[in-house]
C-alpha positions in Angstrom: 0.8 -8.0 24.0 0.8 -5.7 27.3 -1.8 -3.2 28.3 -2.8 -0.7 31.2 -4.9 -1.6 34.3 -8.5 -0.9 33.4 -7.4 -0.8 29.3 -7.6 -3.6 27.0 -4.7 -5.5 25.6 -2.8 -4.0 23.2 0.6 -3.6 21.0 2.5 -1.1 20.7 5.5 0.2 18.2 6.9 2.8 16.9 5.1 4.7 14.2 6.8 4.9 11.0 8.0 7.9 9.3 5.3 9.0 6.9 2.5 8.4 9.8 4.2 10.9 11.9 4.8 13.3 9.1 1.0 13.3 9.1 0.4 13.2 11.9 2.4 16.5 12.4 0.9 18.0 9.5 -2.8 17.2 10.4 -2.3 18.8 13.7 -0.6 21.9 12.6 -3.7 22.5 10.0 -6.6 21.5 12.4 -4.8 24.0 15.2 -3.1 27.1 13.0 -5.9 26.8 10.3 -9.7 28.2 11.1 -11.5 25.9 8.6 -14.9 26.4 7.5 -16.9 23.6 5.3 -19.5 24.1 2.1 -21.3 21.2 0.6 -23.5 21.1 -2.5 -25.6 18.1 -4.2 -24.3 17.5 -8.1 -27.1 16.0 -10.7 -24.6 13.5 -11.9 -26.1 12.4 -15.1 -24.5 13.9 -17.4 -21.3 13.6 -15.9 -21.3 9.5 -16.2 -22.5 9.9 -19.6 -19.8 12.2 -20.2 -17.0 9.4 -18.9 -18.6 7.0 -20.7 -18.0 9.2 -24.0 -14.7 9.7 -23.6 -13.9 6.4 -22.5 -15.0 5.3 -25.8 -12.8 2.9 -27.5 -9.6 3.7 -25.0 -7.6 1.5 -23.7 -6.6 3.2 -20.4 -9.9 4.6 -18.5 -10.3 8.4 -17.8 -11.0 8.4 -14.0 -13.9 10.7 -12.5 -10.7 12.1 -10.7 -9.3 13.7 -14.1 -12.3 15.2 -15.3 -13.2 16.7 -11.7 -8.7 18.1 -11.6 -10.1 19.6 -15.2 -13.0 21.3 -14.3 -11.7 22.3 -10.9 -8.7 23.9 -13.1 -11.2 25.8 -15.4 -12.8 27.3 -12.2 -10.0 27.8 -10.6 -8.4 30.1 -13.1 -11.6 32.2 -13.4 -11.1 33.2 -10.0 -7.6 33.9 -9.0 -9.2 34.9 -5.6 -9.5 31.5 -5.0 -6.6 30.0 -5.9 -4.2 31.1 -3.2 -2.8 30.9 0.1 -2.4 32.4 3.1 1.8 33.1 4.6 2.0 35.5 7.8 0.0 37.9 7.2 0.9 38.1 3.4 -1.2 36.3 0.4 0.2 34.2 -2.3 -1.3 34.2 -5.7 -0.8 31.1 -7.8 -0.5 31.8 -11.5 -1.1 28.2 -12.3 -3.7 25.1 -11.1 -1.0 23.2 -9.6 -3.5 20.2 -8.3 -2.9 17.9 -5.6 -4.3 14.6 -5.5 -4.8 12.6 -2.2 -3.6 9.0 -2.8 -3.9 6.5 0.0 -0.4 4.5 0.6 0.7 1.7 2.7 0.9 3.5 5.7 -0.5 6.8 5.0 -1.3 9.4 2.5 0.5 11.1 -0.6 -0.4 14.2 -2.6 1.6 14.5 -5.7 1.0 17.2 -8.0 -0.3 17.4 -11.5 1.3 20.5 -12.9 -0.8 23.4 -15.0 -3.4 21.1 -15.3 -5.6 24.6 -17.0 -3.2 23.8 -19.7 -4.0 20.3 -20.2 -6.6 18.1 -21.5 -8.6 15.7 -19.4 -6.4 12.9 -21.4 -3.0 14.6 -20.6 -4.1 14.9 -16.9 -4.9 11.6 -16.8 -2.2 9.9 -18.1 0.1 12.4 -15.9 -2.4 11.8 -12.6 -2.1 7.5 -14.0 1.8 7.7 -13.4 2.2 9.9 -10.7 -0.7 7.9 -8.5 1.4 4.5 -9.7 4.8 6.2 -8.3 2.9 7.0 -5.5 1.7 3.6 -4.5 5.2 2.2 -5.2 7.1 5.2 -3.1 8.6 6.1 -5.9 7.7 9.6 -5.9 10.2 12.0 -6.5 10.5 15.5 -4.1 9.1 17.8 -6.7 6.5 15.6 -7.2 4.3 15.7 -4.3 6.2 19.5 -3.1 3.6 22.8 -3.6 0.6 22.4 -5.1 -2.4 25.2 -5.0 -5.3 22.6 -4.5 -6.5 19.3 -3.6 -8.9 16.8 -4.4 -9.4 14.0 -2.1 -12.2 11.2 -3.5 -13.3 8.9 -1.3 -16.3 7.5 -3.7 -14.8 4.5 -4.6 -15.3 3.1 -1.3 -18.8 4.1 -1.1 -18.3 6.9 1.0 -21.5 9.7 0.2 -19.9 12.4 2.1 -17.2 14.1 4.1 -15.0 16.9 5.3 -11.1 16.7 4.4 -8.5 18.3 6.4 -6.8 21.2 4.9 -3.7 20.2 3.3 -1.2 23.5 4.5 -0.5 26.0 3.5 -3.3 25.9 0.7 -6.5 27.3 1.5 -9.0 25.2 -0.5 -9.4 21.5 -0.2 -12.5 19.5 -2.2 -13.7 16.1 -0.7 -16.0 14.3 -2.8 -18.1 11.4 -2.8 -19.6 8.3 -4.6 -22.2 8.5 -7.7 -25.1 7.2 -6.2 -28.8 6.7 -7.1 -31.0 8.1 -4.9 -35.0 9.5 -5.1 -35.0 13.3 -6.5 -37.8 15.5 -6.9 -38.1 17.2 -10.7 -40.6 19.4 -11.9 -42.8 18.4 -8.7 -42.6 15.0 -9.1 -40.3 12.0 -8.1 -38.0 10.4 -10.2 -34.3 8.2 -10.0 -31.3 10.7 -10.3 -27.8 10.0 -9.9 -26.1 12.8 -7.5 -22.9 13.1 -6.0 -21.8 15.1 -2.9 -18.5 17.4 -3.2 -17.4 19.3 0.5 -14.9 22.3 0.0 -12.7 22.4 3.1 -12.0 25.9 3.6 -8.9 28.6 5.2 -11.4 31.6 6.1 -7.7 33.6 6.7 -7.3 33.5 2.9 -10.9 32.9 1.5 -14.4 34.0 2.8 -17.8 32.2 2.3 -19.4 34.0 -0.2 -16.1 33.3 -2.1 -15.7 30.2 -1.3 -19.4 29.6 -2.5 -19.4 31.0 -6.1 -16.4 28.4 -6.7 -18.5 25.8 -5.1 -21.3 26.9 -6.9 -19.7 27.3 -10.4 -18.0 23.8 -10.2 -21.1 22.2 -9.5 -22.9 23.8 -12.7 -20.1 22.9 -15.0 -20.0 19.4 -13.7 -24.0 19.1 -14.3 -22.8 20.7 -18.0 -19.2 18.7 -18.5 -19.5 19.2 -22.4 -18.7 23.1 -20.8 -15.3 21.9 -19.9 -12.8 23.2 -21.9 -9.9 20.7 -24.1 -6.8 22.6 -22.9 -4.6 22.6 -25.4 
């Protein structure tokens, strides 16, 4: 232990590779990227009943994370003007929803990549979201798995956590933090009543995407979550 005349006692070491990797990422995205944050309230209901469907007589769980990649796809792809990036002074258009989801490692974060995911069912994205999360934890990951990307989705409801603002993961432009299922007092129809609501925060590049934009993806992601049976099979 050492430490600094008027500091506390502390110990010091080096910081291992991945940390400064984020580190350096973090602070080129916070600095070079002007971020702006929307937040919107979904009536969860439905949703959990919908899991609970689908979970119906499986062995291996569908995750809230696969159906949200899904229907995060579907809205994606219905607005191409959302689903790019910005590259000096030029945008990128992605042809696919190449999905990035943030898993927490020893030591850090990973974001591999579930490819095409418009393409694919909630089951084939989870199984594909199962393994790569699994290779992720183990650092097994290889390059092309957690390289490009279009999206993330970062879901911090499994620790509790109601709400928050992710860091832009560069270069994409769009980045969706979402929090737990909770039960909370609502007002319907004038009066009170339980409801189950869940907070989702997009993260925003305003170089490549403006509010309003921004907003009718928020907007239209929250409605077909309220309305999952909307979400389309894939293939």
């Amino acid at each position: 232990m050492s430490g600094v005349e008027g500091e506390g006692q502390y110990r010091e070491q080096e910081a291992p590779p991945l940390r400064k990797a984020i580190a350096r990422r973090m602070t080129e995205s916070k600095l070079s990227i002007p971020h702006f944050y929307l937040t919107v309230d979904v009536e969860a209901e439905k949703l959990v009943e919908f899991r609970t469907a689908l979970n119906a007589g499986r062995e291996t769980r569908i995750s809230y994370n696969d159906i949200i990649l899904k229907a995060v796809a579907q809205v994606l792809l219905a607005h191409p003007e959302c689903n790019v990036s910005y590259h000096d002074g030029k945008m990128r258009y992605y042809a696919e929803a190449d999905l990035c989801l943030a898993v927490a490692v020893r030591g850090g974060l990973l974001t591999p990549v579930v490819r095409s995911c418009g393409q694919k069912s909630i089951a084939e994205i989870s199984g594909e979201a199962g393994a790569l999360v699994a290779k992720a934890r183990g650092k097994r990951l290889r390059p092309g798995e957690s390289m490009g990307g279009s999206f993330t989705l970062s879901n911090l409801g499994m620790y509790g956590i109601e709400h928050f603002a992710a860091i832009i993961n560069p270069p994409q432009a769009l980045i969706l933090a979402v929090g737990t299922i909770r039960e909370t007092a609502v007002v319907k129809n004038g009066n009170l009543a339980i409801g189950m609501r869940m907070k989702m925060t997009l993260s925003c590049d305003h170089r490549a995407v403006d509010g309003t934009t921004a907003a009718v993806f928020l907007a239209e992601l929250k409605a077909l979550l309220e309305d999952p049976a909307r979400i389309e099979s894939g293939r």
